[in-house]
C-alpha positions in Angstrom: 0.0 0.0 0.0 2.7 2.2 0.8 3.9 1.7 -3.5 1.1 2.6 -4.1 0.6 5.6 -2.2 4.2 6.8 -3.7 3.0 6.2 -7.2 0.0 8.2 -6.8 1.9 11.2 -5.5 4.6 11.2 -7.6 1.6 10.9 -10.8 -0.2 13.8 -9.1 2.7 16.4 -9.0 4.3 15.0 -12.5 2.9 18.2 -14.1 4.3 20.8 -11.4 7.9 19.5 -12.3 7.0 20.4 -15.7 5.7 24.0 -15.6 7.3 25.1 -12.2 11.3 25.9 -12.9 11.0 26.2 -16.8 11.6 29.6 -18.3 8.6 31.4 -18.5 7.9 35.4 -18.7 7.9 37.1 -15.0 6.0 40.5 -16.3 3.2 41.7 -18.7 6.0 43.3 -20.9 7.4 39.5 -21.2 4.1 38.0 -21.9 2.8 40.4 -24.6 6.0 40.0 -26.5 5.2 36.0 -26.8 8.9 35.7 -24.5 10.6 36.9 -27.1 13.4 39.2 -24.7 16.6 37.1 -25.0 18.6 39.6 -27.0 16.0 42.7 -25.5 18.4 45.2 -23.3 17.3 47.2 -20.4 14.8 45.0 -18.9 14.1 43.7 -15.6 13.8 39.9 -17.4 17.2 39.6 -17.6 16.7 37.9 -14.5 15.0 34.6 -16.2 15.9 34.9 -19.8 19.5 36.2 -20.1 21.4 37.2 -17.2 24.1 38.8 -20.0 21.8 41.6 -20.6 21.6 43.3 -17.1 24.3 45.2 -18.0 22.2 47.3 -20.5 20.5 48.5 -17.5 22.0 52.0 -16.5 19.1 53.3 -13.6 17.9 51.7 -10.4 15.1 50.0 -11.4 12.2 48.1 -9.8 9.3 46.3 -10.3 6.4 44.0 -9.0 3.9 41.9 -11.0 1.5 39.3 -11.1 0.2 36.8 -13.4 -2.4 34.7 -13.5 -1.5 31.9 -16.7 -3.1 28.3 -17.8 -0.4 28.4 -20.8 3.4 28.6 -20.7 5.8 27.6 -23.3 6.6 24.0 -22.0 2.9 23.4 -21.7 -1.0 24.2 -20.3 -0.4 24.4 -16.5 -2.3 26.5 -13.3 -0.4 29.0 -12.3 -1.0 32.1 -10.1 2.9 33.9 -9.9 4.2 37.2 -7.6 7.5 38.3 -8.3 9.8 41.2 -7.4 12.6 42.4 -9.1 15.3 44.8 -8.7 18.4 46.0 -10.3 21.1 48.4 -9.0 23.6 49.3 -11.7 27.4 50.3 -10.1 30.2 52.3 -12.2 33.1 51.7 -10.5 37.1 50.9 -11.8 36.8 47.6 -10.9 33.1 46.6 -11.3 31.7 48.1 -14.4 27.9 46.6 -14.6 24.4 46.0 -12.9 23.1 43.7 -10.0 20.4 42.1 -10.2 18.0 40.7 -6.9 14.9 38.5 -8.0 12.1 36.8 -5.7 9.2 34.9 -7.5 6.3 33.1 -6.1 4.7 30.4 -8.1 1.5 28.7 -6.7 1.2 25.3 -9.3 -2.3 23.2 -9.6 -3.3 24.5 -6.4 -0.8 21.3 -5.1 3.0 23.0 -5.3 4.3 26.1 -4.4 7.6 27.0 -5.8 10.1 30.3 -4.7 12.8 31.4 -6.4 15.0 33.9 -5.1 18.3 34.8 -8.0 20.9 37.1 -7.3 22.4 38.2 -10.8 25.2 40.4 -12.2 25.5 41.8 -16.0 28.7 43.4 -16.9 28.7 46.7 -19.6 31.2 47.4 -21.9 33.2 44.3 -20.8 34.6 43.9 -24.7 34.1 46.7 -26.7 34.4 45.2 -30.7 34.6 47.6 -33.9 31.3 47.4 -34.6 29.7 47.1 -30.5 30.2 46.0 -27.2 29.4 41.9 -25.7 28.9 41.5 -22.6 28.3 38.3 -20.4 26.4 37.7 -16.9 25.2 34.8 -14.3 22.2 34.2 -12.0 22.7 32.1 -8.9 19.2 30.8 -8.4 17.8 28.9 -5.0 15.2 27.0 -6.0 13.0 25.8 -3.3 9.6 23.5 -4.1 7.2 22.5 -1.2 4.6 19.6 -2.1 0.8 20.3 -0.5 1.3 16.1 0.2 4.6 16.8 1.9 8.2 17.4 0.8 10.2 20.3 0.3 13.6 20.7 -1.8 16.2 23.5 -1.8 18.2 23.4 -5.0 20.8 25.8 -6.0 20.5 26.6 -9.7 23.1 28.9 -11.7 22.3 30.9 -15.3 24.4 31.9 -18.0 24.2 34.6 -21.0 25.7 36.7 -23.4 24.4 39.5 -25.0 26.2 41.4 -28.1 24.9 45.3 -29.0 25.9 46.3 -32.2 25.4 48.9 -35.1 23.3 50.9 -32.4 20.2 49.5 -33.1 20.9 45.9 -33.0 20.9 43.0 -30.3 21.9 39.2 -29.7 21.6 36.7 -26.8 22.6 33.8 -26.1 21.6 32.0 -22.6 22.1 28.7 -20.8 19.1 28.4 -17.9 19.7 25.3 -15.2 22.6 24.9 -16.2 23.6 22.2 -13.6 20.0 20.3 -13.6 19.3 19.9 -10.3 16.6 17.1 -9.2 14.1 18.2 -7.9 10.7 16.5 -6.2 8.6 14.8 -8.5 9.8 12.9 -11.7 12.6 14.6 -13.3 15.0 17.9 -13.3 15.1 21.5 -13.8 15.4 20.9 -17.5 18.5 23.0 -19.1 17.4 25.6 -21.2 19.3 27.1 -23.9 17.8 30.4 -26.0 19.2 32.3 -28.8 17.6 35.7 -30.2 17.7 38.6 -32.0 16.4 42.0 -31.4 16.5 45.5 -33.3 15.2 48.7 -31.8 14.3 51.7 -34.0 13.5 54.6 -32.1 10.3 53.6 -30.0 9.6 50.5 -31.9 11.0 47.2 -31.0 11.3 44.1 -32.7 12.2 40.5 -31.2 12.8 37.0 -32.3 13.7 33.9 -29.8 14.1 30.6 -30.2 14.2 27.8 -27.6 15.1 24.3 -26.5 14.3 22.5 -23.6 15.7 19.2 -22.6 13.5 16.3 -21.6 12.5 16.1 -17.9 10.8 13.3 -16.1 7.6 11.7 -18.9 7.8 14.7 -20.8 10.1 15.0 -23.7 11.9 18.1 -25.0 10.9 20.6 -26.9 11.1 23.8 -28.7 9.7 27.1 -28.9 9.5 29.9 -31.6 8.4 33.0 -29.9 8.3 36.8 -31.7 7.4 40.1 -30.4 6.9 43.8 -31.2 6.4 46.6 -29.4 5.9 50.6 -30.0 6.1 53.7 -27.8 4.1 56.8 -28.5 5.2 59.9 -26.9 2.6 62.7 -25.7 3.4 66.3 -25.0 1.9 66.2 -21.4 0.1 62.8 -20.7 3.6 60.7 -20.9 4.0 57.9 -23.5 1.7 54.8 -24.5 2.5 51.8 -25.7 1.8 48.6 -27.3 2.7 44.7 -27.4 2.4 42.1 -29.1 3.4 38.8 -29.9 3.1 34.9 -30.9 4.9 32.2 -29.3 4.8 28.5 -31.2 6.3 25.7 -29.3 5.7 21.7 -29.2 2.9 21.8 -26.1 1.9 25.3 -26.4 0.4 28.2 -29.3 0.1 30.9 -28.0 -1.0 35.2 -29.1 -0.5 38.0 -26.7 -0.6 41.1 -25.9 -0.5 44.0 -24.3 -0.7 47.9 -23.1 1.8 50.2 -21.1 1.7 53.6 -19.6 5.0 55.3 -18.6 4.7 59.0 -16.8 7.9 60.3 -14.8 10.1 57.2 -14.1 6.6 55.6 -13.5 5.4 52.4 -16.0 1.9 50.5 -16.0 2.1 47.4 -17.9 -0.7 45.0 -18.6 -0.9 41.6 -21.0 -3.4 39.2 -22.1 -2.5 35.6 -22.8 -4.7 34.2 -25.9 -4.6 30.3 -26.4 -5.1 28.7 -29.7 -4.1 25.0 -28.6 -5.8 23.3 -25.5 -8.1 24.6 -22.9 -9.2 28.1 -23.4 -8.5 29.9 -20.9 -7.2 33.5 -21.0 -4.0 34.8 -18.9 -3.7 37.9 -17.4 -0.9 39.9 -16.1 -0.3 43.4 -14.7 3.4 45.0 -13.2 4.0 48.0 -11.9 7.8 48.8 -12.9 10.0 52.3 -11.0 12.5 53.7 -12.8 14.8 55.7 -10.3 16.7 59.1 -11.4 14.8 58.7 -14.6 14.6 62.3 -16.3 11.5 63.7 -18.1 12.2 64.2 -21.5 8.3 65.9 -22.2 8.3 68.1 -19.0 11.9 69.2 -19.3 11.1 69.9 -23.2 7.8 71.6 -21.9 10.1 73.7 -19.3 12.4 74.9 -21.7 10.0 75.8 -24.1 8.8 78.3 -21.4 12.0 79.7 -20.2 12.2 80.6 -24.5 9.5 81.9 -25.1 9.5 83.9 -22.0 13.6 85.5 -22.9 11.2 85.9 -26.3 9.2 88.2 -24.7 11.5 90.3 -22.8 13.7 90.8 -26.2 10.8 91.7 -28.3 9.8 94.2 -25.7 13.3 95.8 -25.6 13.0 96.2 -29.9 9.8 97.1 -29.7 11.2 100.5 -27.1 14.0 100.8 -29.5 11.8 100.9 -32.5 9.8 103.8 -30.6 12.8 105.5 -29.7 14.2 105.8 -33.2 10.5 106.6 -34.6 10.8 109.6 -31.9 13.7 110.4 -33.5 12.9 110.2 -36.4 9.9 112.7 -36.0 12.3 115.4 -34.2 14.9 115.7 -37.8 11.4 116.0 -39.8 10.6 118.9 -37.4 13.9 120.0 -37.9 13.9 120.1 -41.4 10.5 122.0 -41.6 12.1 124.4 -39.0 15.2 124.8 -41.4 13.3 125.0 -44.7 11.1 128.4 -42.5 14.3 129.4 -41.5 15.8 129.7 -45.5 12.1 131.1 -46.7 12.6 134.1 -44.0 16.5 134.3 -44.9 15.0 135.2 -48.9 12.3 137.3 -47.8 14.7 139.1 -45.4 12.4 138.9 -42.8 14.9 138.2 -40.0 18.2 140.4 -39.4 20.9 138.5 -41.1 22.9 137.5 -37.4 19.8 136.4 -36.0 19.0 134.0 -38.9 23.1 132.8 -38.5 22.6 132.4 -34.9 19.6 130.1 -35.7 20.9 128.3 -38.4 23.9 127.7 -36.8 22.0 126.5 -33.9 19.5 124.0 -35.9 22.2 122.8 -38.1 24.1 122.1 -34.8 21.0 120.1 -33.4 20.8 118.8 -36.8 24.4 116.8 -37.3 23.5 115.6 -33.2 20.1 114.1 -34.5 21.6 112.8 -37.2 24.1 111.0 -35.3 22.1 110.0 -32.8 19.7 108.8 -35.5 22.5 106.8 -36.6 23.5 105.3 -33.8 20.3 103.9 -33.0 19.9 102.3 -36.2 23.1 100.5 -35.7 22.2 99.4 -32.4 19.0 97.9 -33.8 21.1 96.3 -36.2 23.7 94.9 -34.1 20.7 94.4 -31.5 18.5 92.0 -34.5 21.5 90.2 -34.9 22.4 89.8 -31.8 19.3 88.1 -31.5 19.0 85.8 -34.0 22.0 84.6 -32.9 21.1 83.7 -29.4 17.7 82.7 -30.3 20.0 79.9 -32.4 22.7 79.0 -30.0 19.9 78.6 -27.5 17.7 76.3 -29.7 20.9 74.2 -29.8 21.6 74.6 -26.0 18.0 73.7 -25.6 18.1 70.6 -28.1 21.3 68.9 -26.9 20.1 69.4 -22.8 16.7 67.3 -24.4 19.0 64.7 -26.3 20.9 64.2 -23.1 18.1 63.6 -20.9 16.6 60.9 -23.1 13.8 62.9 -24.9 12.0 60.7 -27.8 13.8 60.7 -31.3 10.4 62.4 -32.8 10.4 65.3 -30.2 14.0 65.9 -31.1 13.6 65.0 -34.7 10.3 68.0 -34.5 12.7 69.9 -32.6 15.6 70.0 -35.1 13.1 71.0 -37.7 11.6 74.0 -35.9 15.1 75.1 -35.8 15.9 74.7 -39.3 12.9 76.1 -40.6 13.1 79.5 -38.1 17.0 80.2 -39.1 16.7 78.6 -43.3 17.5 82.2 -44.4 19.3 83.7 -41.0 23.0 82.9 -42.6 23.8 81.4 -39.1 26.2 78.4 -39.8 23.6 75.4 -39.8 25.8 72.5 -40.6 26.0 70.7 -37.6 22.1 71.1 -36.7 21.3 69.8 -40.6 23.9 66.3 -40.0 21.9 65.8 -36.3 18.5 65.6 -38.2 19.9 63.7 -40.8 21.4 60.9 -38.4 18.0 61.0 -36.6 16.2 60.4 -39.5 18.2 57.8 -40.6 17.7 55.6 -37.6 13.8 56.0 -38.1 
């Protein structure tokens, strides 16, 4: 009886083995993109789909989520999973690269509970090649399974990637998940995992490509998965940026679409995905995260910002032209006097109306008031000259200042690429030296 009792447990928690400790996404972004983030940088799913890639990650980042899924790449399972992530990056002589610190929760067929708690490291810039830099990382996971029936485990697991950026826009990964197969309760291993992608990001759009393989564990046999994702940002002048996901993942046990929505205001980000089924049980699967993005600049409300302080040193320089231009119309209204004064002053010379040393005395004096008028006349026009071009010349050195402080801060390729033309367009015809702002917008354009 006691067989027999074994047998029957190990049967009942066969499929927990299966769907428990195989790679499967941690967050809505994951999920919506069908898996496909091997070769994706600066995402907190380095953690369980290549630890090489952590490096990519440059701010303190972190994030909580939970998913509720009946489909995962090795197979249709029960699974209600918690996790929190975190990565601190560190730019030091010596250690050039980010940490990562991973805690998941995985309830299984209402019969297993599984935690996993991974402490990873990415390096950056670790060997910078002609045409990009490769990187490599590890995750030391402790994998711990406790059985509703009784029996617990406590496995440590370690992780291995590579990731390879290149040509700026391009992206590769390799990774290597349970690498040392540890046995765990129930029939069968952690199966080792190895996935290979490609990625290539364009601005705000990204697209992904992943493939694969699982070794056999316990009954089930190996198998493989095709997964492929996209996703696109759309920035917003005040309301922060919106995106969306999407993406297919194909495997031997499990066909699956998804989807998805995200928000991202501030260093805030809302993300939510859909899991859509078109093999076995219909079931949808749900997930939502909320990821924080620490130090993370503004690029919208810093645009917005400096748009005010502009227009407002605008103002106060139109106001100063506009006095000068009253000033020299003053001006000019005193030599017309003048002139009409003079022009009396010659009539009453001819009709001798005036003694001859009074009409000297007065024409010596208006000629006198004249040649000051004159110059003073003068002199104000070259001021508002020198003052115009003055102007246009700041107004262009600080659409520059304005435009590289935006490109630093991480503003949006269109908002710099709208920028660039704004600036072009306003100084086409100022004979300002324009070169350097027409090869920025060309190089922007290029990467569109």
């Amino acid at each position: 009886m006691r067989s027999i009792g074994c047998f029957v447990i190990i049967g009942l928690f066969s499929v927990p083995t299966r769907a428990g400790f195989e790679d499967l996404s941690i967050d809505p972004r994951g999920a919506a993109m069908g898996g496909a983030l091997t070769a994706v940088p600066d995402d907190l799913s380095a953690a369980v789909y290549n630890p090489g890639n952590f490096g990519s990650i440059k701010r303190v980042q972190t994030g909580t989520n939970y998913m509720r899924q009946f489909h995962v790449p090795s197979g249709e399972t029960d699974s209600d999973i918690m996790d929190i992530c975190a990565a601190i990056p560190v730019s030091q002589e010596i250690i050039n690269g980010t940490f990562g610190l991973t805690w998941i929760y995985n309830r299984i067929n209402g019969r297993a509970t599984d935690r996993t708690t991974a402490f990873s490291y990415g390096s950056r810039g670790l060997f910078e090649l002609d045409q990009g830099d490769m990187d490599v990382g590890a995750t030391l996971k402790f994998l711990q399974r406790g059985l509703d029936a009784g029996g617990a485990s406590l496995k440590p697991v370690i992780d291995l990637g590579v990731a390879y950026r290149f040509w700026e826009k391009y992206s590769a990964g390799f990774s290597i998940l349970n690498f040392n197969r540890p046995t765990m309760p129930g029939p069968g291993r952690a199966p080792i995992t190895a996935k290979i992608g490609v990625a290539e990001t364009v601005r705000n759009f990204t697209m992904a490509l992943d493939l694969t393989k699982r070794e056999p564990s316990g009954d089930y046999s190996g198998s493989s998965t095709l997964a492929a994702g996209v996703e696109h940002w759309w920035a917003t002048a005040r309301k922060g940026s919106f995106a969306g996901r999407t993406g297919l993942s194909l495997g031997d046990h499990s066909k699956t679409w998804n989807w998805g929505l995200g928000w991202r205001m501030l260093g805030g980000e809302l993300n939510y995905a859909m899991t859509v089924p078109m093999k076995g049980k219909t079931m949808l699967g749900h997930s939502v995260g909320l990821l924080f993005r620490f130090g993370q600049s503004n690029p919208e409300g810093e645009y917005e910002r400096l748009l005010g302080e502009e227009l407002r040193y605008r103002k106060d320089l139109i106001t100063s032209l506009e006095a000068g231009e009253i000033k020299q119309w003053k001006l000019s209204q005193e030599l017309s006097t003048m002139r009409e004064e003079l022009e009396v002053l010659r009539r009453q010379l001819v009709e001798k109306t005036l003694s001859e040393a009074e009409v000297k005395r007065r024409l010596a004096e208006l000629q006198s008031r004249h040649r000051k008028a004159v110059e003073e006349h003068q002199r104000m026009e070259d001021e508002a000259r020198r003052l115009k071009a003055k102007t246009k010349q700041d107004f262009f050195r600080e659409d520059w200042a304005a435009f590289l402080k935006l490109k630093a801060g991480g503003a949006p390729d269109a908002v710099l690429a709208e920028n660039l033309r704004r600036v072009l367009r306003d100084y086409k015809d100022s004979g300002l030296d324009l070169s350097e702002a027409n090869q920025e917008l060309l190089r922007l354009l290029r990467t569109q």
